[in-house]
FIKOLZA-1660 file (N, C-alpha, C; in steps of 0.1 Angstrom, whole numbers, plus 5000, padded with zeros to 4 digits):
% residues 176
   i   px   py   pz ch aa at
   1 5133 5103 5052  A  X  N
   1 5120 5101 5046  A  X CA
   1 5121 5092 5034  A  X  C
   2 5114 5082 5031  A  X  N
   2 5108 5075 5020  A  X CA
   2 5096 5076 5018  A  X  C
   3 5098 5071 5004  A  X  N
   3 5084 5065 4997  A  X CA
   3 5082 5048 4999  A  X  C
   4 5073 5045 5003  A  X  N
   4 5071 5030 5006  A  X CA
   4 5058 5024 5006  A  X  C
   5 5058 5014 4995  A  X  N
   5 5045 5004 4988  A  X CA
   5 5047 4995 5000  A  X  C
   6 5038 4994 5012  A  X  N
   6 5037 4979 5018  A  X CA
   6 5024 4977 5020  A  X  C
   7 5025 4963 5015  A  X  N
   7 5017 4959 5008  A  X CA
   7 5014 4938 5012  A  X  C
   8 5001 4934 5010  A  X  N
   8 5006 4921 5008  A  X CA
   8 5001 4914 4999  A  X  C
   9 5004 4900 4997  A  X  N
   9 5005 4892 4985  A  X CA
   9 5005 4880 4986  A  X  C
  10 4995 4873 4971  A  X  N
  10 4997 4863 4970  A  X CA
  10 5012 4852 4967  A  X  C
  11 5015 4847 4969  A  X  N
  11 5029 4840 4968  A  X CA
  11 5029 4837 4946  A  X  C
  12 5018 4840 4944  A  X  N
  12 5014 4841 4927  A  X CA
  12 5020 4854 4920  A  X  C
  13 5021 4863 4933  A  X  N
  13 5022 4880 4928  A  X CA
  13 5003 4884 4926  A  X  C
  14 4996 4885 4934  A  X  N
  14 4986 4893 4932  A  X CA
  14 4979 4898 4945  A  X  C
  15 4977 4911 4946  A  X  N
  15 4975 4918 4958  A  X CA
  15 4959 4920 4959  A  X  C
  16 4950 4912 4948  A  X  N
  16 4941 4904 4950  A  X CA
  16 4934 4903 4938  A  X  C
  17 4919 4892 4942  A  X  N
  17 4916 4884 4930  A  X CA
  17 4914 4888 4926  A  X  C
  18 4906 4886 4909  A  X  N
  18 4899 4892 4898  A  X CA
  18 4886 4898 4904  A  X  C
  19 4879 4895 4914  A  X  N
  19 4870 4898 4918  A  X CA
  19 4869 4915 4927  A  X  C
  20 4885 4917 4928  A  X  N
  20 4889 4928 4939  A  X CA
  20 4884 4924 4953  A  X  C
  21 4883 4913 4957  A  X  N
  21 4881 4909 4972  A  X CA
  21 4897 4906 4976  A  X  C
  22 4895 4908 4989  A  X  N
  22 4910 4902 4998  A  X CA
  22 4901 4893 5012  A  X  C
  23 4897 4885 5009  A  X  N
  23 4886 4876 5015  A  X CA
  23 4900 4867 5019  A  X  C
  24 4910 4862 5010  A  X  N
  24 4919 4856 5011  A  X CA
  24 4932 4859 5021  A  X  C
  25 4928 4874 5022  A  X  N
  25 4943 4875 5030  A  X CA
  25 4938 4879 5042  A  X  C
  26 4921 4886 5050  A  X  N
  26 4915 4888 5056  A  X CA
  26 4913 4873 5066  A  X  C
  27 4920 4860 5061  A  X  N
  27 4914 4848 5070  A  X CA
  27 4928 4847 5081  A  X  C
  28 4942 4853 5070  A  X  N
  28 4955 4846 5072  A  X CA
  28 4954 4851 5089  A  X  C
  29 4967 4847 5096  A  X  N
  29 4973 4846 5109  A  X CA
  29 4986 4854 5105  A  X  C
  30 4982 4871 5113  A  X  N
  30 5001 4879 5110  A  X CA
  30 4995 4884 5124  A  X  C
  31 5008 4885 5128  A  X  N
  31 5008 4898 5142  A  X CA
  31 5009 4911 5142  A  X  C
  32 5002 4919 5141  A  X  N
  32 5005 4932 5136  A  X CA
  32 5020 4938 5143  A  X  C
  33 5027 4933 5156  A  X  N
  33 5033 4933 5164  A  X CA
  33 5044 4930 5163  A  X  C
  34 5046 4919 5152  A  X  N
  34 5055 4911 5147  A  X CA
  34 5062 4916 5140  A  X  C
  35 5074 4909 5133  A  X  N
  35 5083 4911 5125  A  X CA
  35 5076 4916 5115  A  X  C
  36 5085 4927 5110  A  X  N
  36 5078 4937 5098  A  X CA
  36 5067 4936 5093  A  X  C
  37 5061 4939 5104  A  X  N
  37 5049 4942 5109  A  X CA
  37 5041 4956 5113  A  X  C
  38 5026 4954 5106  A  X  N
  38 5025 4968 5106  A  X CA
  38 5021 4975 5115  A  X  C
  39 5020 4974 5129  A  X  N
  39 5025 4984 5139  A  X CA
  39 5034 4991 5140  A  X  C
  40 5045 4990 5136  A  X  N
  40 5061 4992 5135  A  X CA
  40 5060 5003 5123  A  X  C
  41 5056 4996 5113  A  X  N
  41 5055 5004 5099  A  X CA
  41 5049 5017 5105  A  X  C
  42 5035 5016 5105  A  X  N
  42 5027 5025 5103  A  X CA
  42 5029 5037 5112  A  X  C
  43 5039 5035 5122  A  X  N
  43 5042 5043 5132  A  X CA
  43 5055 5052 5123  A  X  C
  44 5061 5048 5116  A  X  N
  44 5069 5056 5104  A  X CA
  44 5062 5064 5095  A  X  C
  45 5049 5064 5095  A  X  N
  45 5048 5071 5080  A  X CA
  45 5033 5082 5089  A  X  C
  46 5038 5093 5080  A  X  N
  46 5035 5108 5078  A  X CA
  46 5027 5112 5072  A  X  C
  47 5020 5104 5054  A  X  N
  47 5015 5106 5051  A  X CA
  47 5009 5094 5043  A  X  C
  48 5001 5092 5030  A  X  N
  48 4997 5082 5025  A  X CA
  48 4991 5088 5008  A  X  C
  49 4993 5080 4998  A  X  N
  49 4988 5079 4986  A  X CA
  49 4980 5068 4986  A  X  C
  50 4972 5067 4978  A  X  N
  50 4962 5056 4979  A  X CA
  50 4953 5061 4966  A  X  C
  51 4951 5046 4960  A  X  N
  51 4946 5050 4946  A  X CA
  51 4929 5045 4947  A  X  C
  52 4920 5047 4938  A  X  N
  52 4906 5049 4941  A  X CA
  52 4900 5035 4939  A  X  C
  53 4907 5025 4937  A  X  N
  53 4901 5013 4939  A  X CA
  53 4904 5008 4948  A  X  C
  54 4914 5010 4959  A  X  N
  54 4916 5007 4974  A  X CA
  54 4908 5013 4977  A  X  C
  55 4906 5025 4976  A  X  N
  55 4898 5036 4985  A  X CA
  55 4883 5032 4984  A  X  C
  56 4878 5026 4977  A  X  N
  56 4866 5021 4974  A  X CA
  56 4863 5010 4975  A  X  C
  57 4871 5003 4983  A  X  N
  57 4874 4988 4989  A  X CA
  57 4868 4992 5002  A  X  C
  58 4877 5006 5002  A  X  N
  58 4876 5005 5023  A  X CA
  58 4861 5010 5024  A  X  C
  59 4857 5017 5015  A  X  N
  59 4845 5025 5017  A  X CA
  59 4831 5011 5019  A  X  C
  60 4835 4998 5007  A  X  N
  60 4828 4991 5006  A  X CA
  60 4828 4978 5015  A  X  C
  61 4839 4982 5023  A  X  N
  61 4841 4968 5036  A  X CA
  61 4844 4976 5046  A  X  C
  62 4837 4981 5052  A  X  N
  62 4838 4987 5066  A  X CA
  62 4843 4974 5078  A  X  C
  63 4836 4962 5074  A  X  N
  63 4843 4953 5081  A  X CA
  63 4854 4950 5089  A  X  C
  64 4862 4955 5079  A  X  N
  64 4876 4950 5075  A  X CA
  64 4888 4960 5083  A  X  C
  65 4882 4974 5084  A  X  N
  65 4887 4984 5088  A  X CA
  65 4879 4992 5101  A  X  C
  66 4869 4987 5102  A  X  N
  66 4860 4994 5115  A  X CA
  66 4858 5003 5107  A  X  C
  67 4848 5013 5119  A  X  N
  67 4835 5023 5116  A  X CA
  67 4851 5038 5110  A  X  C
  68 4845 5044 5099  A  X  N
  68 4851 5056 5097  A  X CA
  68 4863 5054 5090  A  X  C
  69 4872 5061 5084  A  X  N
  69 4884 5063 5080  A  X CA
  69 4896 5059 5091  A  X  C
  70 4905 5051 5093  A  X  N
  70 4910 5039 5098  A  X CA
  70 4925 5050 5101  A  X  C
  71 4930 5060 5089  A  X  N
  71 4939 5066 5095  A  X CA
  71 4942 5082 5099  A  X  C
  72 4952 5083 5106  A  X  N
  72 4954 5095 5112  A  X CA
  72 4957 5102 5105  A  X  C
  73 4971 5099 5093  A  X  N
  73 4975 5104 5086  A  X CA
  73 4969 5115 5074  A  X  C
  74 4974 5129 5067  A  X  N
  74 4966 5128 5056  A  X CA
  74 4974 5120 5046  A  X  C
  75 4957 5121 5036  A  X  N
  75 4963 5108 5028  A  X CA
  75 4957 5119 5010  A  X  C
  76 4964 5111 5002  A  X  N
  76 4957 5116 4990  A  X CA
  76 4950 5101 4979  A  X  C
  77 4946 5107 4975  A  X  N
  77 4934 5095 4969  A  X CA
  77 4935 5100 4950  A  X  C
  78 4942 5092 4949  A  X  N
  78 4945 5095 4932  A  X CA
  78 4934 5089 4926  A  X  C
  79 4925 5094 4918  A  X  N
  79 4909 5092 4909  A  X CA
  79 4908 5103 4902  A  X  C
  80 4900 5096 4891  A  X  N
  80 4900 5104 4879  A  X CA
  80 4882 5104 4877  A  X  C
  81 4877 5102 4891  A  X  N
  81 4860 5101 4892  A  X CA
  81 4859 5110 4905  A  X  C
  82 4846 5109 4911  A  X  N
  82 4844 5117 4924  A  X CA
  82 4844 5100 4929  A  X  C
  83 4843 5106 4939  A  X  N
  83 4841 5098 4955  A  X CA
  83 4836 5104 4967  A  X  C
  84 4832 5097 4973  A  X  N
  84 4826 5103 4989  A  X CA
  84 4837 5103 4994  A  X  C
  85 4835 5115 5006  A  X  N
  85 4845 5118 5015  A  X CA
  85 4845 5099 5029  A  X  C
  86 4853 5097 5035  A  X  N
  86 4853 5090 5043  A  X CA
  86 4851 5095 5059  A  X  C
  87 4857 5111 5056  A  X  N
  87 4862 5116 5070  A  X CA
  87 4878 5116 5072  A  X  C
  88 4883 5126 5078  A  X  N
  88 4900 5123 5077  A  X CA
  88 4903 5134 5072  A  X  C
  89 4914 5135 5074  A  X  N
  89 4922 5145 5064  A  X CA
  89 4925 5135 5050  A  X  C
  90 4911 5134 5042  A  X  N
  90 4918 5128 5026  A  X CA
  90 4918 5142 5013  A  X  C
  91 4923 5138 5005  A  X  N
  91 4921 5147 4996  A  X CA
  91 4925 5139 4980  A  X  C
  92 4916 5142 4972  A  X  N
  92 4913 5141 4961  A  X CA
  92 4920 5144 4953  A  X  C
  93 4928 5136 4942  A  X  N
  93 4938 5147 4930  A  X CA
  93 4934 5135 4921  A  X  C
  94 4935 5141 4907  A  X  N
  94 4939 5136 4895  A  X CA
  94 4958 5139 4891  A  X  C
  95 4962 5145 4893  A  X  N
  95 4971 5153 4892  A  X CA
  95 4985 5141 4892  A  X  C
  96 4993 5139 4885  A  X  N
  96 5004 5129 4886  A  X CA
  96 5016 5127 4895  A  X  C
  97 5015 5117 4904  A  X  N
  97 5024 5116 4912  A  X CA
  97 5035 5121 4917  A  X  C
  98 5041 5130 4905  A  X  N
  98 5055 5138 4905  A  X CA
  98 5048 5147 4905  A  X  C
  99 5037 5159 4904  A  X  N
  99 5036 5171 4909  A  X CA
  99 5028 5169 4925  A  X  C
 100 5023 5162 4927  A  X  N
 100 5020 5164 4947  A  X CA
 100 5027 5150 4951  A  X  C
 101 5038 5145 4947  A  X  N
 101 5049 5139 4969  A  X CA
 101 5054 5147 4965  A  X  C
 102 5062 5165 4963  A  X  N
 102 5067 5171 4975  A  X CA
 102 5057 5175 4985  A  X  C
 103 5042 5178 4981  A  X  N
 103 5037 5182 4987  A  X CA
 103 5031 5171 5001  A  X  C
 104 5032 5161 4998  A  X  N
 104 5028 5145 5008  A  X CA
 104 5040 5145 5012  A  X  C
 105 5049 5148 5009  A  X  N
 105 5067 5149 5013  A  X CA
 105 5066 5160 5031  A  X  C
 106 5063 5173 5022  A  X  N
 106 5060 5181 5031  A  X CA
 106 5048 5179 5041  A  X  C
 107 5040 5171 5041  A  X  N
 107 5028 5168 5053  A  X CA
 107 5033 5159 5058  A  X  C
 108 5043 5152 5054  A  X  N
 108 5044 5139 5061  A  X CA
 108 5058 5143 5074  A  X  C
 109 5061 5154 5071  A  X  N
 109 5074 5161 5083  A  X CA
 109 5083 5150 5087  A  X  C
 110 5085 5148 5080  A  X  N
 110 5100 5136 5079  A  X CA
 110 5100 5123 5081  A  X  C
 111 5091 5117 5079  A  X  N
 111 5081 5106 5083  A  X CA
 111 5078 5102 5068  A  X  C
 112 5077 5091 5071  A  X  N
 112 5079 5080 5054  A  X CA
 112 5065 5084 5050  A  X  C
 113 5061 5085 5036  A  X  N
 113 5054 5081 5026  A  X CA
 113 5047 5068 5024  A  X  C
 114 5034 5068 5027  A  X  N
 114 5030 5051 5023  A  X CA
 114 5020 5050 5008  A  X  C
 115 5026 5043 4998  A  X  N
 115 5014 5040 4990  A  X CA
 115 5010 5028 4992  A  X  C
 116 4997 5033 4997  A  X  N
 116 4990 5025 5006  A  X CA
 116 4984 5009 4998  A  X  C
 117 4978 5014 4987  A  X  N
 117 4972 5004 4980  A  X CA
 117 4972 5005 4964  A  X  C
 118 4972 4999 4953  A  X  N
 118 4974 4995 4941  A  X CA
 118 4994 4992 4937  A  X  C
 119 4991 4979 4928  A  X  N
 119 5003 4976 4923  A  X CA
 119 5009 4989 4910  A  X  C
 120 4997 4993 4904  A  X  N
 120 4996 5005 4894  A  X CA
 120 5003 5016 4899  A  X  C
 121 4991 5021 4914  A  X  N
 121 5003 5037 4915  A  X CA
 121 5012 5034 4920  A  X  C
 122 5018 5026 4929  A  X  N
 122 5030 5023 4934  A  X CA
 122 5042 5021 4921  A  X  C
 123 5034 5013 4908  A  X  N
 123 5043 5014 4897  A  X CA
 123 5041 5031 4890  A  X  C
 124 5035 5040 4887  A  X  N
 124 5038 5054 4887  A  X CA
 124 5046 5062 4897  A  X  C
 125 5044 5061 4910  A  X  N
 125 5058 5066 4914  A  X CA
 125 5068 5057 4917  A  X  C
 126 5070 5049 4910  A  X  N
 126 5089 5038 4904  A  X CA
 126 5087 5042 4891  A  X  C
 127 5076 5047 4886  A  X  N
 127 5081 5056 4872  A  X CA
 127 5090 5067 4874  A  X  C
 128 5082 5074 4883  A  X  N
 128 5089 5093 4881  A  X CA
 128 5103 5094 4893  A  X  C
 129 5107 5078 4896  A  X  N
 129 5117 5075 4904  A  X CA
 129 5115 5078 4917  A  X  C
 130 5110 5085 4918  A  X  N
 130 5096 5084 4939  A  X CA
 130 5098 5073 4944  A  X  C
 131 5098 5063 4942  A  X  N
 131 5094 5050 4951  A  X CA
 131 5103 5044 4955  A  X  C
 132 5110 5045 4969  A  X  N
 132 5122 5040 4976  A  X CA
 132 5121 5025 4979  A  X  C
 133 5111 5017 4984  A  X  N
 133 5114 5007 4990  A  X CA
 133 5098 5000 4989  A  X  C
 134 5100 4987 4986  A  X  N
 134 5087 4976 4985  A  X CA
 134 5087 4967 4997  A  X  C
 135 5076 4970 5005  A  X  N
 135 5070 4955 5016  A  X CA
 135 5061 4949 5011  A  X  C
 136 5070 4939 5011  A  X  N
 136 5057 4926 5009  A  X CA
 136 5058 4910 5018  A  X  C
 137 5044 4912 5023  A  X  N
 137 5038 4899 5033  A  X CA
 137 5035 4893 5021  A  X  C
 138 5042 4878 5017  A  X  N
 138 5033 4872 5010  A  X CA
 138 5028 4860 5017  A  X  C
 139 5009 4859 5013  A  X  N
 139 5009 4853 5021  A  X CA
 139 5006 4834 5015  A  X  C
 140 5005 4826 5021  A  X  N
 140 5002 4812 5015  A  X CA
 140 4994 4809 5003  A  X  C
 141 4986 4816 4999  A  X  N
 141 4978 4810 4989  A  X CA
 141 4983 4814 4979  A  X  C
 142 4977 4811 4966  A  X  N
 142 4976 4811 4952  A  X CA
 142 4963 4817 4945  A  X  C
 143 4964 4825 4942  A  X  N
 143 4950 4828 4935  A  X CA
 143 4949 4827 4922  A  X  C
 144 4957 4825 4913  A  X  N
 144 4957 4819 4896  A  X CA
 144 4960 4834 4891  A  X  C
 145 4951 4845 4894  A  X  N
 145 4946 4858 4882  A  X CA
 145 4942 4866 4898  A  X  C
 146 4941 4876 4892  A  X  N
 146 4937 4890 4901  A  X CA
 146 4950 4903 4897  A  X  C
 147 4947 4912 4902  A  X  N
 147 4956 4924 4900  A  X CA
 147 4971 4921 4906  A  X  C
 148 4982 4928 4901  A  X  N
 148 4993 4920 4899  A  X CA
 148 4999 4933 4911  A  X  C
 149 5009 4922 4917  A  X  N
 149 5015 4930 4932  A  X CA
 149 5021 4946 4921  A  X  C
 150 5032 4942 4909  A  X  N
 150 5033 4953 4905  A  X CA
 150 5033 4953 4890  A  X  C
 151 5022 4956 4879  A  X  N
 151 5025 4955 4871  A  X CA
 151 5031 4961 4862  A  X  C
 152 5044 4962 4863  A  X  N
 152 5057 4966 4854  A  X CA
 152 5071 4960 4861  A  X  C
 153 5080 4962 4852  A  X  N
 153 5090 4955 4854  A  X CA
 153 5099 4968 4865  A  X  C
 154 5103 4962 4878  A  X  N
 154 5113 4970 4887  A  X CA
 154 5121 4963 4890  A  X  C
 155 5137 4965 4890  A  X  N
 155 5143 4957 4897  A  X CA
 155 5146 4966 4911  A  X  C
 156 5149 4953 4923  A  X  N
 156 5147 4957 4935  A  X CA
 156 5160 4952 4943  A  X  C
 157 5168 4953 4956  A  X  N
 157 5174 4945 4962  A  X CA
 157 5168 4943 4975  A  X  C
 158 5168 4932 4976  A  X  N
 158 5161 4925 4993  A  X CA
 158 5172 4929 5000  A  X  C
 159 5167 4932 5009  A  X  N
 159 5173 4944 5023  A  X CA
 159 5167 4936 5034  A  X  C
 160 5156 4925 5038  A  X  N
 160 5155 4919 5048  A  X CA
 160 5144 4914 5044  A  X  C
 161 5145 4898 5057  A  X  N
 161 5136 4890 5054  A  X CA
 161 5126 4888 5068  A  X  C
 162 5118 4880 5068  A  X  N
 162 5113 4877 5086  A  X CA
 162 5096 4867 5081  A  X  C
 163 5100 4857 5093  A  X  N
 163 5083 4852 5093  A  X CA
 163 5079 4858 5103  A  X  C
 164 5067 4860 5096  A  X  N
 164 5050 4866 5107  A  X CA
 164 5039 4860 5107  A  X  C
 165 5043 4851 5116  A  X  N
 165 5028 4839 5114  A  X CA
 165 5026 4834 5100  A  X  C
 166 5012 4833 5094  A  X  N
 166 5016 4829 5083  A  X CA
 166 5020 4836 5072  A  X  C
 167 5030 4843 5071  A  X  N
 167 5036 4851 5060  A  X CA
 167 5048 4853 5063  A  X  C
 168 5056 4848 5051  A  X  N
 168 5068 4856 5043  A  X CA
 168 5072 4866 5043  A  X  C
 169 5076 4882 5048  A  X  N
 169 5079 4892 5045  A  X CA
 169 5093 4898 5041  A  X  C
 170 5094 4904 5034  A  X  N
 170 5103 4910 5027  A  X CA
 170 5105 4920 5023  A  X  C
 171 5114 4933 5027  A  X  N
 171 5116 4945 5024  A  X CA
 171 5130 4949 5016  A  X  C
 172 5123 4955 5001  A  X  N
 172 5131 4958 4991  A  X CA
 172 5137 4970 4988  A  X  C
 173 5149 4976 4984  A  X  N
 173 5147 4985 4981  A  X CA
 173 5148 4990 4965  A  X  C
 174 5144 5002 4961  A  X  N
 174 5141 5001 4950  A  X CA
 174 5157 5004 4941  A  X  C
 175 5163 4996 4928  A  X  N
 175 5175 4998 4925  A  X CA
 175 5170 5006 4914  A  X  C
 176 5181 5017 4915  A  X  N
 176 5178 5032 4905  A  X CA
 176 5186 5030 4893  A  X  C
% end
C-alpha cells in the first residue's frame, strides 16, 4: 500500500491556471490505456483524499467527468466549509491528514491511496511523511501562474519515465 499524488501538469509546474480551469489539459491527447496511464493507476488504488477545491471543480464541470460522482472508491474530501454531497461513498473531514490515512489506509484494504487533487494537500501529507510516491503527466503547455504542481520544497527520486501521447510522465518516489 501507498500514498500516491497523480496528478498532471503544466511543463511550468502548475496543475492549473489562476483561473482554476484545466480547459488546458482537458484539449491534450493521453491514452488512458497507455504508459502510466490512468487505467492501470486507478485500478491500484482503494481509496482517495481529495481537497475541496478539486471537489468543487468536479461538482462545477460535470462535463469533464460525466453525470454523478466518477469514483467507486471511498474518498475523503478535506474542507474547512460544507459542501454538497456528490453521491458515493465521500466523506467530509476538517481533521489533519495524519489523524484519518490510517483510517483511508484501512478502507483502501491494501490497495494504494490516491490524493487525488491539490498541490497543497498532497504537500500536507509529505509533511506528516504519508506521501510515498508523485505522478506526474506533464503536459505541453506553459501557463505563466496558476496553482503550483507542489507548493513546498520535496525532494524526490525518478523511478520511471514513459511518453503518452502528448505527455511526459514520470513517477517519483518520495526521498525521506
Amino acid at each position: 500500500m501507498a500514498t500516491q499524488f497523480f496528478t498532471a501538469s503544466s511543463i511550468d509546474g502548475f496543475i492549473a491556471d489562476p483561473e482554476q480551469s484545466l480547459s488546458w489539459l482537458l484539449s491534450r491527447d493521453v491514452d488512458s490505456a497507455g504508459p502510466m496511464g490512468y487505467d492501470a493507476f486507478i485500478a491500484g488504488v482503494g481509496a482517495l483524499a481529495m481537497g475541496a477545491t478539486t471537489y468543487r471543480w468536479l461538482l462545477d464541470h460535470p462535463e469533464a467527468v460525466g453525470e454523478g460522482w466518477p469514483y467507486q472508491q471511498p474518498a475523503w474530501v478535506f474542507t474547512h466549509g460544507s459542501l454538497e454531497a456528490m453521491g458515493g461513498d465521500i466523506r467530509f473531514t476538517a481533521a489533519p491528514v495524519a489523524e484519518v490515512h490510517a483510517e483511508m489506509a484501512a478502507a483502501a484494504g491494501g490497495l494504494n491511496v490516491w490524493v487525488v487533487g491539490g498541490g497543497d494537500l498532497a504537500g500536507q501529507f509529505a509533511d506528516a511523511g504519508l506521501l510515498d510516491e508523485v505522478w506526474v503527466q506533464y503536459a505541453p503547455v506553459a501557463l505563466g501562474a496558476g496553482f503550483p504542481l507542489l507548493p513546498r520544497r520535496l525532494e524526490l527520486r525518478l523511478e520511471d519515465v514513459a511518453r503518452n501521447r502528448d505527455f511526459a510522465c514520470a513517477r517519483y518516489s518520495v526521498v525521506r
